[in-house]
C-alpha positions as CSV (number, residue, x, y, z in Angstrom):
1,X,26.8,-4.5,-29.4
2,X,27.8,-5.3,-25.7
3,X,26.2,-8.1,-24.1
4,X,26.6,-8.5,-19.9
5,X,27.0,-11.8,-18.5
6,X,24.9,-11.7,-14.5
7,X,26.2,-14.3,-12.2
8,X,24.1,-15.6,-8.7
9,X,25.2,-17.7,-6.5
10,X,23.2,-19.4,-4.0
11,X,26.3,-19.9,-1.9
12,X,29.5,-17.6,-2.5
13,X,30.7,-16.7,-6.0
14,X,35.0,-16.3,-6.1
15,X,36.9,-14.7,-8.1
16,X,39.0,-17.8,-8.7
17,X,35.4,-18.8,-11.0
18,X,35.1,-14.8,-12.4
19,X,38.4,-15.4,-14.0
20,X,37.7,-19.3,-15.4
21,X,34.2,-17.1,-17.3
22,X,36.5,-14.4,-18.2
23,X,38.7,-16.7,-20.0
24,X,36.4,-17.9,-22.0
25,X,34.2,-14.6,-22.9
26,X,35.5,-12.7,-25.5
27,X,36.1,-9.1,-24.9
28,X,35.2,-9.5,-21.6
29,X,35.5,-6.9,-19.2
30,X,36.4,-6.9,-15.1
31,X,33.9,-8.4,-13.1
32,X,31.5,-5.3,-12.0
33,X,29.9,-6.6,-8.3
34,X,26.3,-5.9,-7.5
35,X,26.8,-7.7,-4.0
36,X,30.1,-8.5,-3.0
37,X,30.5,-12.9,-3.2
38,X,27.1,-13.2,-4.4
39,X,26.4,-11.6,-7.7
40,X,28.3,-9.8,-10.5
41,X,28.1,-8.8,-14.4
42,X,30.9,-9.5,-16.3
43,X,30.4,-7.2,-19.9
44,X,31.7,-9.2,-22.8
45,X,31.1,-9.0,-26.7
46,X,31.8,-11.0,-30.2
47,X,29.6,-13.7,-29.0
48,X,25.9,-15.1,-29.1
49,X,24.3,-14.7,-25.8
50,X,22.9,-18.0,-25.6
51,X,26.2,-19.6,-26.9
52,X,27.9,-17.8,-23.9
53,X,25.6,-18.8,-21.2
54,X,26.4,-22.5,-22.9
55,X,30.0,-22.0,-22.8
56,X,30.1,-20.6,-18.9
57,X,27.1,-23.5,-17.6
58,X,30.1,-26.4,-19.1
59,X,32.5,-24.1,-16.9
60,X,30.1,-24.2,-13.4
61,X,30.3,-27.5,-14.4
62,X,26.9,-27.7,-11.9
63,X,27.7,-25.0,-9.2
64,X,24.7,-23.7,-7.6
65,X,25.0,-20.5,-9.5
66,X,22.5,-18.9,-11.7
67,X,23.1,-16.5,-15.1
68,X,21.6,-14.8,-17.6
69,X,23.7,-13.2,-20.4
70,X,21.6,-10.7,-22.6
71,X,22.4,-7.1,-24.3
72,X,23.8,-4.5,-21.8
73,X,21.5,-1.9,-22.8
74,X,17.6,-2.0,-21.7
75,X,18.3,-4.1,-19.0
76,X,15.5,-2.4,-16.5
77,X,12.4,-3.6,-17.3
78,X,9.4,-1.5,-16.8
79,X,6.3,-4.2,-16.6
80,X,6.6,-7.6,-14.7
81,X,3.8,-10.3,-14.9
82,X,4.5,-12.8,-12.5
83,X,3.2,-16.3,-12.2
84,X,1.6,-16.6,-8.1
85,X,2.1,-20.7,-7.6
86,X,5.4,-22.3,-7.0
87,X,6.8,-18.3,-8.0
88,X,5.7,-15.8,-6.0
89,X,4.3,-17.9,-3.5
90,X,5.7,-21.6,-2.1
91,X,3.7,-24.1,-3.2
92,X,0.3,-24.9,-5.1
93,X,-3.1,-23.0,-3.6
94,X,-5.2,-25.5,-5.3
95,X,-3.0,-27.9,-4.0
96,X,-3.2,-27.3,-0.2
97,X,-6.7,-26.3,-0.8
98,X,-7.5,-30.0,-1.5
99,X,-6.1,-30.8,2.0
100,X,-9.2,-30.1,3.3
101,X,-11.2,-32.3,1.0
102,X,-8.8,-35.5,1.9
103,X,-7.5,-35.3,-2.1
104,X,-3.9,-33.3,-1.8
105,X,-2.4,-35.8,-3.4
106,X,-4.8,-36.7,-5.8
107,X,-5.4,-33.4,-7.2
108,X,-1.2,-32.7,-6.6
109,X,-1.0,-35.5,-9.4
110,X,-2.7,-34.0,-11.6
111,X,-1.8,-30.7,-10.9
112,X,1.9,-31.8,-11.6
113,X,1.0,-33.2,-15.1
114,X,-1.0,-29.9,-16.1
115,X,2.4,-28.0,-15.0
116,X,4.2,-29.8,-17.2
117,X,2.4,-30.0,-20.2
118,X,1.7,-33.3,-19.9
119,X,-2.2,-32.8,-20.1
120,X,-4.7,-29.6,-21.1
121,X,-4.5,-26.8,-18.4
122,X,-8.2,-26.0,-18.6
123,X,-9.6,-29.5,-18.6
124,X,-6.8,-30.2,-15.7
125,X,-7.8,-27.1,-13.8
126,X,-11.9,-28.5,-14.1
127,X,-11.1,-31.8,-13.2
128,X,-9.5,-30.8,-10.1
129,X,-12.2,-28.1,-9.1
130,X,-14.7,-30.6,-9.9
131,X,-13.4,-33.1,-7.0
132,X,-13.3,-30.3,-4.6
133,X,-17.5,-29.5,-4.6
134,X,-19.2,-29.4,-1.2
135,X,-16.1,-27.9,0.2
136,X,-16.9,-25.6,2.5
137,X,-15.2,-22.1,1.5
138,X,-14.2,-21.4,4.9
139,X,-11.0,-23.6,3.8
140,X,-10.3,-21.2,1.4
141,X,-9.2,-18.6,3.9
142,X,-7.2,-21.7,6.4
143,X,-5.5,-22.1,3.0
144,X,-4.5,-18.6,2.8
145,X,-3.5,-18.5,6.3
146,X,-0.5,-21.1,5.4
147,X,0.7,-19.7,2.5
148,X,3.9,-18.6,2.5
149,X,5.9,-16.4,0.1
150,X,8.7,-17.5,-2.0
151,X,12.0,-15.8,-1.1
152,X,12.6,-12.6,-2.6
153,X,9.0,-12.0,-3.6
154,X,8.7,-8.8,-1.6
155,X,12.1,-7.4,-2.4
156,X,11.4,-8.4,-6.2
157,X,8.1,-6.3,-6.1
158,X,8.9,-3.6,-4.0
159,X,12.0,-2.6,-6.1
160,X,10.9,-2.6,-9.1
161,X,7.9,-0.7,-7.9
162,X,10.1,1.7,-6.6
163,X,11.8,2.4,-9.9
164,X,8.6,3.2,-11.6
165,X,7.7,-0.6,-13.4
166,X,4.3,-1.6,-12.9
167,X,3.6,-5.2,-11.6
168,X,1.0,-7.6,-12.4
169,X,0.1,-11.3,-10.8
170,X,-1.4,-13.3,-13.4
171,X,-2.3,-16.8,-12.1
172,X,-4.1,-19.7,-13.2
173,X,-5.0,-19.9,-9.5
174,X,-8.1,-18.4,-7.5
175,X,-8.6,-14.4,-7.3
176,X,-9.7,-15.2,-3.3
177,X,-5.5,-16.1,-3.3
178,X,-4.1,-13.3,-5.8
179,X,-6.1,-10.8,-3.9
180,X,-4.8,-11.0,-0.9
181,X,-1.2,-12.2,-2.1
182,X,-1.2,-8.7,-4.5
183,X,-1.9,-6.5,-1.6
184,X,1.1,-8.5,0.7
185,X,3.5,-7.9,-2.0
186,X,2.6,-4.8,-3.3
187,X,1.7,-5.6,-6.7
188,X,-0.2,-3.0,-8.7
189,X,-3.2,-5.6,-10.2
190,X,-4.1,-9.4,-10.5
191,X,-5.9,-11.6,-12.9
192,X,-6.8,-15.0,-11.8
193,X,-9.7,-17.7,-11.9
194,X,-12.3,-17.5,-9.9
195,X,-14.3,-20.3,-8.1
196,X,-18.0,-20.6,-7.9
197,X,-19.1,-20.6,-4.8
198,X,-22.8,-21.2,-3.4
199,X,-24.6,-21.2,0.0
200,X,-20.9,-21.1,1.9
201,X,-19.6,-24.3,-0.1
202,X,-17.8,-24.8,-3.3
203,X,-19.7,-25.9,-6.4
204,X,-17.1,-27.5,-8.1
205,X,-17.4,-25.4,-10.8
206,X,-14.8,-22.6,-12.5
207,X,-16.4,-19.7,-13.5
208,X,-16.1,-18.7,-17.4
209,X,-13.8,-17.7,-18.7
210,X,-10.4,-19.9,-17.8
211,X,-6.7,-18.2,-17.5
212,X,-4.7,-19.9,-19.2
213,X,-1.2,-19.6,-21.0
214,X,-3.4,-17.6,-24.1
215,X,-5.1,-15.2,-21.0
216,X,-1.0,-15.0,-19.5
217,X,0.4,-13.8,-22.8
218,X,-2.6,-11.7,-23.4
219,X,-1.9,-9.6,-19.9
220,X,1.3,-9.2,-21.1
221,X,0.4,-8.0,-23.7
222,X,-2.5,-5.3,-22.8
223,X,-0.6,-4.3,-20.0
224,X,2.6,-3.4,-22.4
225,X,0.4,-1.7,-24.7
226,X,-1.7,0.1,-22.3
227,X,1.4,1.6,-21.0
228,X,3.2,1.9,-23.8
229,X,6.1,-0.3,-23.6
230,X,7.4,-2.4,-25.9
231,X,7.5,-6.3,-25.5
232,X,11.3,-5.7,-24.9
233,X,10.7,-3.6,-21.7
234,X,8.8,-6.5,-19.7
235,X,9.8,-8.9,-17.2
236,X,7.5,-12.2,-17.2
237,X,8.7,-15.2,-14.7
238,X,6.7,-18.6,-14.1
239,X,7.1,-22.1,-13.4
240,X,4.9,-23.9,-15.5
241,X,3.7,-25.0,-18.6
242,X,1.0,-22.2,-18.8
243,X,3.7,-19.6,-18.0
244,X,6.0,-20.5,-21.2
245,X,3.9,-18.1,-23.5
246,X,4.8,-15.2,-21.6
247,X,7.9,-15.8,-20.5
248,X,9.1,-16.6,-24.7
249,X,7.1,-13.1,-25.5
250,X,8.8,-10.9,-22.7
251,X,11.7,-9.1,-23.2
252,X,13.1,-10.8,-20.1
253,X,11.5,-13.9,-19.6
254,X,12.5,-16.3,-17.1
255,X,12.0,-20.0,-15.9
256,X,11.9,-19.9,-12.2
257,X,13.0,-23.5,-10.4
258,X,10.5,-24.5,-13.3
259,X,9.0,-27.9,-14.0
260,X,11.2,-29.3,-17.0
261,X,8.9,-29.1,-20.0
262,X,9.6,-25.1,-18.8
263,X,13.2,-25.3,-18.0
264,X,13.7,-26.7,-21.1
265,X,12.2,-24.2,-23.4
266,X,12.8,-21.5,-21.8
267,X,15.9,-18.9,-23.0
268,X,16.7,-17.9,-19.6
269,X,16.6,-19.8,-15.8
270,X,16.9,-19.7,-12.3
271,X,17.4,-23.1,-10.9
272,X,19.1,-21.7,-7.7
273,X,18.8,-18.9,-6.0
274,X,15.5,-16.6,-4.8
275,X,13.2,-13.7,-7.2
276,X,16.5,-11.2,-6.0
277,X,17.9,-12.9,-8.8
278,X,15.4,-11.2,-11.3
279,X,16.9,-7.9,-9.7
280,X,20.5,-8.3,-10.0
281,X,19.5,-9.5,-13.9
282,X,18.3,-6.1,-14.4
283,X,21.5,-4.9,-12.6
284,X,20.5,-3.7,-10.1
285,X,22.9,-3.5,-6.9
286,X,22.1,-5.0,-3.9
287,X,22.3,-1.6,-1.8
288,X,19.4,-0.6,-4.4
289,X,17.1,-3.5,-3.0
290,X,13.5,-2.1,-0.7
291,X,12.3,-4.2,1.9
């Protein structure tokens, strides 16, 4: 079976490092660009995937160039769940939320552990609501009115969209954020938390139930099923330790600039470049790209 080998660069890829890969890919075809000094497939077969990407990683030696080597055929997913915090958009809502409490870093500490595994998502997510009661939930939309998108999130969205996948955000976050975040990107639906909020302030509580990594595998899931698609055919891509359930489950599942607990586990990683890179994995050119 033929496997294809998709190279990123967040600078300028040469072909001086297409030949070093080549040389050690058996079987390995010529480079096939999908945007001339930034991305290319190299096809190659006889070898494990995940040995391969192994092999070429000791080549970049630490270049600021992404990869993902999987089988050639089935590349284009059909379904993407997408994490919202540190992955679709730049930072943590709950995070800058805080801000106006006087407790960003306070609850960013804990928010860090939570990401990483360290300590139990739900607990984590109530400890951190529960610091933020008597907020007044006009800071909810200031919050919004910050938040930025990661690079690529459009473009990401839009493209797929365009190719007929459907896409879900699924967040461990706040619906008042994945709302309006899935009608700037385009997204087709969202699932998030949602906060319980009284007389115009915050009561410090989460309403039941939580999202968590078990709800995030579940969308996955019933989203594959209710459009009948195999796990194979989806795309899931997170940061976070609630995000690795999905991401091992989905057909292409991918670590993006994750926390290390996620980086770690996961089969498959971008470290360096933007969500485009979830594009060109799919092979898609970059002449195919909307917005």
């Amino acid at each position: 079976m033929k496997s294809v080998l998709t190279l990123i660069a967040a600078d300028r890829l040469d072909d001086t490092t297409l030949s070093k890969i080549r040389e050690i890919l058996p079987g390995s075809g010529a480079p096939h660009w999908l945007a001339p000094g930034k991305a290319a497939d190299i096809a190659f077969s006889g070898l494990d995937e995940a040995e391969a990407a192994r092999r070429v990683r000791a080549v970049l030696a630490g270049a600021a160039i992404d990869l993902v080597a999987q089988p050639a055929e089935g590349r284009r997913r059909k379904l993407l769940v997408a994490d919202m915090d540190s992955t679709i958009v730049i930072g943590e809502t709950l995070d800058e939320l805080a801000a106006f409490a006087g407790l960003k870093d306070q609850i960013a500490a804990i928010t860090a552990r939570a990401m990483n595994g360290e300590i139990d998502f739900k607990a984590a997510l109530r400890e951190r609501v529960g610091l933020l009661a008597g907020l007044a939930e006009t800071a909810l939309a200031e919050t919004y009115a910050n938040l930025k998108l990661m690079p690529g999130a459009e473009t990401l969205v839009a493209t797929m969209r365009a190719n007929g996948a459907h896409t879900v955000l699924a967040s461990g976050g706040f619906d008042f954020f994945t709302r309006r975040v899935r009608e700037r990107c385009g997204f087709h639906d969202d699932r998030a938390n949602r906060l319980e909020i009284e007389g115009g302030t915050l009561t410090g509580k989460v309403i039941e139930p939580i999202l968590d990594r078990d709800a995030k595998l579940f969308y996955l899931r019933d989203f594959a099923a209710k459009l009948g698609l195999g796990l194979q055919e989806t795309l899931a891509v997170g940061d976070g330790a609630n995000d690795l359930a999905m991401i091992r489950a989905a057909g292409l599942g991918v670590a993006y600039h994750a926390k290390p607990v996620v980086a770690g586990e996961a089969r498959l990683r971008v470290d360096h470049t933007d969500l485009t890179a979830l594009l060109y994995a799919q092979g898609y050119h970059s002449d195919e790209f909307v917005g």
